[in-house]
C-alpha positions, -999 to 999 in steps of 0.1 A, spaced: -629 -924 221 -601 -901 213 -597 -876 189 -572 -880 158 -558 -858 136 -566 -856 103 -536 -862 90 -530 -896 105 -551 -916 80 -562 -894 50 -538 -890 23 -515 -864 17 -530 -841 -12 -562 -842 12 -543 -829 43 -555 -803 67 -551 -767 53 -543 -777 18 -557 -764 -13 -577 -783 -36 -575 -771 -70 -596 -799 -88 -612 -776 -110 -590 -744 -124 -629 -725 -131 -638 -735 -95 -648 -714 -70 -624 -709 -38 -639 -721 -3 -628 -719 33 -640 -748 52 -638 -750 91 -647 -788 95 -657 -803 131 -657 -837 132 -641 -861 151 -635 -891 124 -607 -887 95 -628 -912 71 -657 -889 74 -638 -860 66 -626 -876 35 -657 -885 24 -671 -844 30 -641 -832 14 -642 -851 -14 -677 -846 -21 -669 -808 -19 -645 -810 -40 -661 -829 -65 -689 -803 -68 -660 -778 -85 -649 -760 -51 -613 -747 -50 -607 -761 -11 -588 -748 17 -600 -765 50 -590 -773 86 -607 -803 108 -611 -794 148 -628 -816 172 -631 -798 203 -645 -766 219 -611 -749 221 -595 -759 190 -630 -744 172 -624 -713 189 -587 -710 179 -596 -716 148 -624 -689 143 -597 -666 155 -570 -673 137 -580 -666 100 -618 -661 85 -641 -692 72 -666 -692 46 -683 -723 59 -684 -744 88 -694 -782 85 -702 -795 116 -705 -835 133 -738 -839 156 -721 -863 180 -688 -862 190 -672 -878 218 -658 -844 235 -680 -819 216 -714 -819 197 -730 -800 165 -749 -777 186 -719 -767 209 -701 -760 175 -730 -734 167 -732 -718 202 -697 -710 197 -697 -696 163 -730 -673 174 -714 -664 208 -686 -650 180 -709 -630 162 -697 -650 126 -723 -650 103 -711 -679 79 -734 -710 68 -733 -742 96 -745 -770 79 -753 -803 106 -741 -839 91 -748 -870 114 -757 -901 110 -784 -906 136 -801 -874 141 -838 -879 136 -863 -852 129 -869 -838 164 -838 -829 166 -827 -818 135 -856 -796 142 -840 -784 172 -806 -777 152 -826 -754 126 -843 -735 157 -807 -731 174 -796 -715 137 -783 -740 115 -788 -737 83 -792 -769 72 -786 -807 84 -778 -838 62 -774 -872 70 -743 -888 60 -754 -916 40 -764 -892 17 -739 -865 10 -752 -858 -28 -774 -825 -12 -739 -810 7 -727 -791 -25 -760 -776 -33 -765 -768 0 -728 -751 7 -738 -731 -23 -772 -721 -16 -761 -711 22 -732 -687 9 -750 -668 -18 -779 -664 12 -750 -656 37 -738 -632 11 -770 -612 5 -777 -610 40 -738 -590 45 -750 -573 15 -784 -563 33 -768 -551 64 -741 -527 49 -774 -513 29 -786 -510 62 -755 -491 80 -753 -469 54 -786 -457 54 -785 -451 92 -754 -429 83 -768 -415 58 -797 -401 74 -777 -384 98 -753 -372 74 -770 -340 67 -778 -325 99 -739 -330 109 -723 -316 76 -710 -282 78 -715 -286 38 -749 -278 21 -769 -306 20 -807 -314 1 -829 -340 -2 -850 -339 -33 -875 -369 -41 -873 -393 -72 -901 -367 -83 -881 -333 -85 -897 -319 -52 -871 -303 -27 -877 -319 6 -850 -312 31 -823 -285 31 -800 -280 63 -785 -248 78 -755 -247 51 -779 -249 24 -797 -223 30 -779 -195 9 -776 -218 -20 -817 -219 -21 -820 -183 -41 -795 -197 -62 -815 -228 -73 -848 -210 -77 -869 -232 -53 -872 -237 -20 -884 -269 6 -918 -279 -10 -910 -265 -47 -899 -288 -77 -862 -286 -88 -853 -268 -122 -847 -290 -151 -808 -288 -148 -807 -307 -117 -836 -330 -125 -817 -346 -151 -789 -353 -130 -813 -365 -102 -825 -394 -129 -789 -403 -136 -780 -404 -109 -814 -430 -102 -812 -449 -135 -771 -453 -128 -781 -463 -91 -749 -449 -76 -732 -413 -72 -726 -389 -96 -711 -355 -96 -716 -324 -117 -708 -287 -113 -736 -260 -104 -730 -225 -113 -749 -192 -104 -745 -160 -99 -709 -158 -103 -705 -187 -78 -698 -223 -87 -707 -255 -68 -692 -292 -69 -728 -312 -65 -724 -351 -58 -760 -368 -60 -767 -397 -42 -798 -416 -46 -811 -438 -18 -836 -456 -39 -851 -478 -10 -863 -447 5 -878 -425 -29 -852 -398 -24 -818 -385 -37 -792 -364 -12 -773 -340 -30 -740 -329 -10 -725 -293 -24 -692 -275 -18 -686 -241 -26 -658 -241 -52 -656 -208 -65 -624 -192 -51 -607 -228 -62 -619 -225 -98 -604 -193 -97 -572 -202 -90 -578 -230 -116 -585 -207 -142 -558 -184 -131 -534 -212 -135 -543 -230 -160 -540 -197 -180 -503 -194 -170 -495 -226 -175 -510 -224 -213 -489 -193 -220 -458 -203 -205 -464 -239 -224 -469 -219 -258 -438 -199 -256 -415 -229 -249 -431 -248 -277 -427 -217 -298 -395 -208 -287 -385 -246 -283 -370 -237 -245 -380 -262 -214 -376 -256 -183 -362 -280 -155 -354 -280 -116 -337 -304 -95 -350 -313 -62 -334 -313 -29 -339 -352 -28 -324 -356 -67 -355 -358 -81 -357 -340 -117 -387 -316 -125 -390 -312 -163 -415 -286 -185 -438 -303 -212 -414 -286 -237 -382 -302 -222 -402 -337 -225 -406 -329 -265 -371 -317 -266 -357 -349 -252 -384 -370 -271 -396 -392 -238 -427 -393 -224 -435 -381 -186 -453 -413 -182 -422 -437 -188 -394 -419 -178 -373 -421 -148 -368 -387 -130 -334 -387 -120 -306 -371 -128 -286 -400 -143 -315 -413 -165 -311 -374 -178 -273 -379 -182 -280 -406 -198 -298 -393 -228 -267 -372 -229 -246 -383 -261 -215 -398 -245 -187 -378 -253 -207 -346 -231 -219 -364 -202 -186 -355 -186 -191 -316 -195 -228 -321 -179 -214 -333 -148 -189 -308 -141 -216 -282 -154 -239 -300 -130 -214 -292 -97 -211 -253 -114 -246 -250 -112 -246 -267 -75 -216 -244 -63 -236 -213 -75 -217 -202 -101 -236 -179 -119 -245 -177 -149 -237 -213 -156 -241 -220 -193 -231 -257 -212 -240 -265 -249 -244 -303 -247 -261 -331 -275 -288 -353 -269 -291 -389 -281 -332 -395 -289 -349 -424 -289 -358 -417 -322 -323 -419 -338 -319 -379 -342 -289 -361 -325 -298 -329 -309 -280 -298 -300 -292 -284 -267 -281 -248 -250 -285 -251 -211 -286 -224 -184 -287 -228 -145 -281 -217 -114 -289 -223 -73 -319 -211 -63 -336 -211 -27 -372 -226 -20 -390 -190 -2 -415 -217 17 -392 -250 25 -361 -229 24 -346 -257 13 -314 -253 -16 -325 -264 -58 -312 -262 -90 -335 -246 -121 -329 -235 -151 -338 -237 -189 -327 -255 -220 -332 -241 -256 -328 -265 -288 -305 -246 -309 -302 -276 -337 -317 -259 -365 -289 -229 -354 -260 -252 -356 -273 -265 -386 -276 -232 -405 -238 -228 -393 -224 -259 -401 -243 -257 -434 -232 -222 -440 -190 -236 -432 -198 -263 -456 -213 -242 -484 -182 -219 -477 -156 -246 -478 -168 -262 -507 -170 -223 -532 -134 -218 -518 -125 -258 -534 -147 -252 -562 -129 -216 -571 -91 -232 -564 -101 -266 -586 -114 -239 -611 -80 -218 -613 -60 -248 -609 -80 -261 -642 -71 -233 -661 -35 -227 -650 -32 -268 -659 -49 -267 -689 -29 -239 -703 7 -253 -695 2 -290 -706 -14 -274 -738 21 -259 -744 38 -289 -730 21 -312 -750 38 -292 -784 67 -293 -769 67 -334 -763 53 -333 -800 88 -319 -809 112 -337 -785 90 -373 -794 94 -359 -833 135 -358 -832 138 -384 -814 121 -408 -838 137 -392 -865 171 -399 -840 166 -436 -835 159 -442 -874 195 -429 -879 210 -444 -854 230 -479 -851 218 -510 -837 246 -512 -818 256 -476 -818 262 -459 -781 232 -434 -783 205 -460 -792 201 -466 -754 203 -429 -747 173 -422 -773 156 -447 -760 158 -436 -723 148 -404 -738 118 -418 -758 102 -434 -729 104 -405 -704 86 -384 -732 58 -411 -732 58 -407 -697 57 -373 -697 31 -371 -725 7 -400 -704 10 -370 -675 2 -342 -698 -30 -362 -710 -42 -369 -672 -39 -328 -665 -58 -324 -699 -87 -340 -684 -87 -326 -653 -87 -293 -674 -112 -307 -693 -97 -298 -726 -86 -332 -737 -96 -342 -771 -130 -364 -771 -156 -380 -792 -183 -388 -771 -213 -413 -777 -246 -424 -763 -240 -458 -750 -255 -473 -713 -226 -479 -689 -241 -515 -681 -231 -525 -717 -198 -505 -714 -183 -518 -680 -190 -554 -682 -161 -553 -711 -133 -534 -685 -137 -559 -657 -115 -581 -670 -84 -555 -676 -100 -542 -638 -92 -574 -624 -56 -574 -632 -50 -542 -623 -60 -551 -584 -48 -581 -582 -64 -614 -576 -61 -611 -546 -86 -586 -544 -129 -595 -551 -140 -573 -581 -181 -569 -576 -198 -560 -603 -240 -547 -597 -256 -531 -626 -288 -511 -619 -319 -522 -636 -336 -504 -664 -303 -478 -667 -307 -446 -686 -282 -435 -713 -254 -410 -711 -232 -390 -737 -195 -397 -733 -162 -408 -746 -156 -446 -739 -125 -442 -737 -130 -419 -706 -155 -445 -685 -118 -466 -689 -101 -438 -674 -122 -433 -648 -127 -470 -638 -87 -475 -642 -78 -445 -617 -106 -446 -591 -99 -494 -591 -64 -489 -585 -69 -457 -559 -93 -486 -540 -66 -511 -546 -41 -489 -528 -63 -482 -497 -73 -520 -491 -43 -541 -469 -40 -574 -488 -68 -588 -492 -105 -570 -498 -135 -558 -524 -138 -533 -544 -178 -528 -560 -190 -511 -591 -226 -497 -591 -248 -481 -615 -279 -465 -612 -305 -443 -621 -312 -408 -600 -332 -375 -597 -309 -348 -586 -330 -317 -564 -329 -284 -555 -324 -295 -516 -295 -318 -530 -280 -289 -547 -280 -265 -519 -262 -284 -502 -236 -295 -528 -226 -266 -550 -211 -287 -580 -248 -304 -584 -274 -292 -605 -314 -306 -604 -317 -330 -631 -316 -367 -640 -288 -383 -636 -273 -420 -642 -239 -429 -615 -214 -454 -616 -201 -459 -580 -170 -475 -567 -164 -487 -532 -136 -502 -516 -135 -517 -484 -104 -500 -477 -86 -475 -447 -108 -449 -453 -102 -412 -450 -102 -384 -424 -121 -354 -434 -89 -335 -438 -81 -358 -466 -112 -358 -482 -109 -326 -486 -81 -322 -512 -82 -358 -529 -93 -339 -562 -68 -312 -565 -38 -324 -588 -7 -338 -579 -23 -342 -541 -18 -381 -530 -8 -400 -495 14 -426 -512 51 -428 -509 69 -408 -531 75 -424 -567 44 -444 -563 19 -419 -574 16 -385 -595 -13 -371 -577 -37 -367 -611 -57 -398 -607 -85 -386 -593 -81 -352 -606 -82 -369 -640 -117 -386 -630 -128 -350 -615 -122 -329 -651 -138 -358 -669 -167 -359 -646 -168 -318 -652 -164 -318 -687 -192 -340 -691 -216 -315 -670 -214 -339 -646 -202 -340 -610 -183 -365 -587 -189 -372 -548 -166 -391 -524 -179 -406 -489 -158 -420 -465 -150 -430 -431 -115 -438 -412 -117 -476 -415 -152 -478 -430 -138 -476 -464 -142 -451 -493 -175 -446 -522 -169 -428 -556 -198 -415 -575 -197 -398 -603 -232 -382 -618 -235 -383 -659 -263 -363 -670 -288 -385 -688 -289 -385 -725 -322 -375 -746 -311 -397 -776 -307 -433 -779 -274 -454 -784 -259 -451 -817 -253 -485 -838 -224 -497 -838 -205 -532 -859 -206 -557 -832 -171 -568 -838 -159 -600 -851 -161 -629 -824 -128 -643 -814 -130 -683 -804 -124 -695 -767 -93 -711 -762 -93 -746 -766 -79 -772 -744 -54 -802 -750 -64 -830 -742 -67 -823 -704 -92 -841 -680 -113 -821 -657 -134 -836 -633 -169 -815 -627 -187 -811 -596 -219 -797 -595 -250 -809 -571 -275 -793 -595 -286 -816 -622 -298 -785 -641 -265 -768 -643 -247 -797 -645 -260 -803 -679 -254 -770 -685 -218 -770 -677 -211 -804 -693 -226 -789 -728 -200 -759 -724 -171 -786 -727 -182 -797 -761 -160 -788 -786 -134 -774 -763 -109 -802 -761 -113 -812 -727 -120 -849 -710 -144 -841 -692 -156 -864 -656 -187 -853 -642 -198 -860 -604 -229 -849 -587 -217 -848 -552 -186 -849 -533 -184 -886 -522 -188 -894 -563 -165 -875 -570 -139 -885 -548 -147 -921 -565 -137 -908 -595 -108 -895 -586 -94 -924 -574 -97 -941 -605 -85 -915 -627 -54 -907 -612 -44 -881 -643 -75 -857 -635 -55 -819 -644 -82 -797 -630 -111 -797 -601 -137 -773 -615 -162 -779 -580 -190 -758 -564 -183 -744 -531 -221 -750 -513 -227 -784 -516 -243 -808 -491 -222 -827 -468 -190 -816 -476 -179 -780 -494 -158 -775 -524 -126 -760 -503 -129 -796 -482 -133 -820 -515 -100 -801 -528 -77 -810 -497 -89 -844 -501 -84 -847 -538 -47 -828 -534 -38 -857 -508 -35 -877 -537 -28 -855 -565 -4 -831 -553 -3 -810 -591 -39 -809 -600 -54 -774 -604 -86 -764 -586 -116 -737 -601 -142 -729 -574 -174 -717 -587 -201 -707 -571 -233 -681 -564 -232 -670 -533 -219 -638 -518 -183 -634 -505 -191 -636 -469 -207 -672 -472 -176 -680 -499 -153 -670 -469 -166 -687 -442 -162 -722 -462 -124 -713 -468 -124 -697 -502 -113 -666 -513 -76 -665 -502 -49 -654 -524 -37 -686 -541 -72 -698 -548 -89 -691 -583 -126 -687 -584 -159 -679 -614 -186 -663 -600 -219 -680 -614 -234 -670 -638 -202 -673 -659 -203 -678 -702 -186 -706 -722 -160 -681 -731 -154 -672 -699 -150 -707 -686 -129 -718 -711 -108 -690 -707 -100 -691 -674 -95 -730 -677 -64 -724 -703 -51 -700 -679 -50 -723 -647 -36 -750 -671 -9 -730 -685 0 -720 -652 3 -758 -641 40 -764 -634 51 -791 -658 57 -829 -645 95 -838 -645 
């Protein structure tokens, strides 16, 4: 009967050579199967594999194919077929001994009987089954491996205690046997000199030292190593106990000129590591092969770590801030040509956001044993240096400003004082003047012309009185969040619709002493200086808040002094400022508009206020980034001052007009709807878009949309192009929560549109309703 592959009947996830994963806990197993019949191998395979193995196997069937299989890759187990038509079970384990494998060969048949099984266990199988009962083949496989497995285990015990034993009489090393009782037994040629130093010799017990490394080493059951010292000499002891045998080898090596060196070295490298941490210089070399060399200091100054950083030249250029990494690479090929000395101050970008200023030196240098060509050098952190300097040119700058604003005060202040009584005189005549004159006489245009350029002239002097800080005042505790909410309205029309006027009072703000009048002043001049830096459309922000001025502040700063303060902020999202600019904003009559569009004193105006009040203004900016305003008040000791609350006006009423609400919130909705009572209004009310859209299809005369922008479905911006396609004239008020950027991105916020930010009051509301209305053009 011939042979067949396996493959030929079995199916394919049980295939020669392919894994069996059945089980992802199993345990893997090699299986070299000889047998003759596919269904039989099925039936082994799949008992194997139901006992957990993970299976990688290979059926053979003759002589030949058995041994090209035992050569080609290693089994774990062999499972072998009695009776085969070109080949038998005991053939299969003549083969496997004639190899020298020692794996488990476990006999399946379905006839053997006892004499011969008998037979098979004497030949060296380890086992025989019959195949109408397969249940004992997992057990089996496993109990065969872990024997086969102790048995490999046994025999490397073996070989290494034949090479042990010869071990000592071979070594050129000292070598000693001492027994599991402390007694020195053995000591070859090379130990002989070390015997003094131990204090016994063959036959005597061990000091106490080396017993207790003896019993680790025993209770540990494997090497250890320790250090031996005497006499000036040191020793590098490894102890290696050989339990079976009641004795432990020690092996020694005479380490004493090494630890030496060691010491020596170690010494060096601590001193030389102390004085580039002290005098923050690393040190670095360059390879032949481009391989960077760095000092522990030079790791701290760069802030990586040795472990994770890549060695090369361009990861170190890299680290390089980018605007120098060209300097470092043309300093690079100065070093490399030998220019000497070769020096390069360069900034480092760290990992832990910091900027760093870095001094490096270098030069070519030859390696006395390869004689092959390097670069070294050193590199000194000199940040705290160019700190001190920059700081020092600041401090410098800014007691030159402070002296020139100082004179410039004094000289202003003295000729508007003057000035002023002369505009008192010219203002005096001419009033006098236009009393006399005729209505329809030919100076009564003259004296006016002549009246208003005094006004002018007299609104100029007053500016240069602030910034002199002599301007008449009658300052008052009061809390800027109570004072500012009352300007924003007047601030609004100043910039324009067109621009987003954010107000954000600070919580729990402390009072300040000053005249009300000059919080309008400086919130007029420092709005409409952010209106004229922001290109159509844009936002300008007043903040208040509470701070603590300190000492490190002020040394920095010399117009500051420690204390607590309270700041109102402005910021504009503007063109920003270059430094060069920001340096002379404050002095009077200096501006960057066109000519007739500005006098120059605004924010001198804001400065003198700011001084005149002990306080001090600051202005940050960035080309581009826009421009921040802060002016510090000192805080006040006493609390605000009553005053009459004055006599409410009435919010303008409406006419008659319908206005449709929309508002998804019930809450508000009622809200809202309760604001409309009394004002004159027909009001419609919608809770969503699609309603109102309903509505607005029935009531054709609606005048104004008041809408929320976030709704569900559909935005407010997309309900009032749908409305419009119908009712071309009706006005539209978005309202709404959210920030600008989310009001933007659903199409509101452009120049035509008119918006109330929530919260908003009755009077508020209703205000801003009559305007829109008013503004309605009127139906031919």
């Amino acid at each position: 009967m011939k042979a067949k592959d396996s493959s030929d009947k079995m199916p394919a996830h049980a295939r020669d050579g392919e894994p069996t994963c059945a089980n992802p806990q199993s345990n893997p197993l090699r299986l070299l199967m000889v047998e003759d019949s596919p269904r039989d191998t099925e039936l082994v395979i799949r008992e194997i594999r139901r006992g957990g193995f993970d299976l990688t196997w290979k059926r053979v069937d003759t002589e030949a194919a058995m041994k090209a299989a035992l050569d080609a890759e290693p089994w774990d187990a062999v499972v072998s077929d009695y009776i085969m038509p070109h080949f038998d079970g005991l053939g299969a384990l003549r083969v496997l001994r004639e190899k020298g494998i020692d794996i488990p060969f476990i006999l399946i048949s379905g006839t053997i009987g006892e004499d011969t099984a008998v037979e098979a266990m004497k030949a060296g199988a380890h086992d025989y089954l019959m195949k109408n009962n397969l249940v004992r083949l997992v057990p089996a496989i496993e109990r065969e491996l872990r024997v086969a497995a102790a048995r490999r285990k046994h025999r490397q015990a073996e070989d290494q205690i034949e090479r042990l034993s010869r071990f000592p009489l071979e070594n050129p090393n000292p070598v000693l046997r001492i027994s599991t009782q402390g007694i020195l037994e053995y000591a070859n040629a090379a130990a002989t000199p070390l015997l003094p130093l131990m204090g016994a010799g063959v036959g005597d017990a061990v000091h106490a030292e080396w017993q207790a490394h003896i019993d680790d080493s025993i209770a540990k059951a494997h090497p250890i190593d320790f250090e031996f010292q005497a006499e000036g000499r040191a020793f590098e002891v490894t102890a290696t106990p050989i339990i079976d045998h009641g004795y432990v080898n020690l092996y020694a090596r005479d380490i004493t000129s090494q630890k030496k060196a060691e010491d020596a070295l170690r010494k060096k490298e601590r001193l030389l590591s102390e004085s580039q941490r002290l005098g923050h210089v690393g040190s670095w070399m360059i390879e032949a092969d481009g391989q960077v060399v760095f000092s522990d200091e030079m790791y701290r100054m760069l802030g990586v770590s040795p472990d994770t950083f890549d060695t090369t030249m361009e990861s170190f250029i890299a680290l390089i801030h980018p605007d120098d990494r060209h300097w470092m690479r043309s300093w690079s090929k100065s070093c490399a040509a030998g220019e000497h000395p070769a020096e390069l101050e360069f900034r480092i970008n760290r990992s832990d956001g910091t900027v760093r200023f870095i001094l490096g030196r270098g030069e070519l240098a030859l390696d006395e044993r390869t004689q092959t060509a390097h670069m070294a050098g050193s590199a000194q952190d000199i940040t705290e240096r160019k700190q001190a300097e920059e700081e020092n040119n600041n401090l410098q700058v800014q007691l030159t400003h402070a002296q020139k604003m100082e004179s410039v005060g004094r000289l202003a202040g003295g000729v508007a004082h003057d000035f002023n009584n002369m505009l008192s005189i010219i203002l005096g005549h001419v009033g006098l003047a236009l009393d006399l004159a005729s209505p329809t006489g030919p100076l009564l245009e003259s004296l006016l012309e002549i009246q208003g350029a005094a006004n002018r002239s007299a609104d100029l002097t007053r500016q240069l009185l602030a910034f002199a800080r002599k301007q008449d005042i009658a300052p008052k505790i009061l809390n800027l969040n109570d004072a500012v909410p009352g300007m924003l309205k007047m601030l609004q029309r100043l910039i324009g619709e067109d621009i987003n006027l954010v107000w954000r009072p600070g919580a729990e703000l402390r009072t300040i002493k000053i005249d009300p009048s000059q919080i309008d002043q400086i919130l007029a001049n420092l709005c409409v200086n952010a209106r004229d830096a922001i290109d159509n459309t844009g936002t300008i922000s007043l903040e208040t808040g509470n701070v603590v001025i300190d000492a490190d502040y002020c040394a920095a700063h010399t117009d500051a002094i420690p204390g607590a303060y309270v700041f109102i902020a402005v910021s504009d999202t503007g063109c920003g400022m270059e430094q060069e600019t920001l340096a002379q904003i404050f002095e009077p009559f200096f501006t960057t508009k066109e000519v007739g569009k500005g006098t120059g004193l605004g924010l001198a105006t804001v400065y003198g206020i700011a001084k005149q009040n002990n306080g001090f203004i600051y202005a940050y900016s960035e080309p581009g980034q826009g421009t921040t305003f802060k002016i510090y008040l000192p805080q006040a000791e006493r609390k605000i001052e009553p005053q009459n609350a004055p006599a409410p006006v009435s919010a303008p009423n409406g006419r008659g007009e319908t206005i449709l609400l929309v508002e998804d919130n019930p809450a508000l909705q009622k809200v809202y709807k309760r604001f409309f009572d009394g004002l004159g209004y027909t009001l419609l009310s919608a809770e969503s878009p699609e309603e109102a859209l309903r509505l607005s299809g029935l009531h054709p005369e609606i005048h104004l949309l008041l809408t929320d922008v976030v709704m569900p479905g559909m935005n407010g911006r997309e309900l009032a192009d749908k409305i419009r396609e119908s009712n071309l004239g009706i006005q539209v008020l978005f309202m709404s929560g959210y920030t600008a950027d989310i009001l933007v991105d659903r199409g509101v916020r452009e120049d035509h549109m008119a918006f109330i930010a929530k919260p908003f009051s009755r009077d508020e509301l209703a205000d801003k309703l009559r305007t829109l209305l008013d503004a309605r053009p009127s139906t031919p």
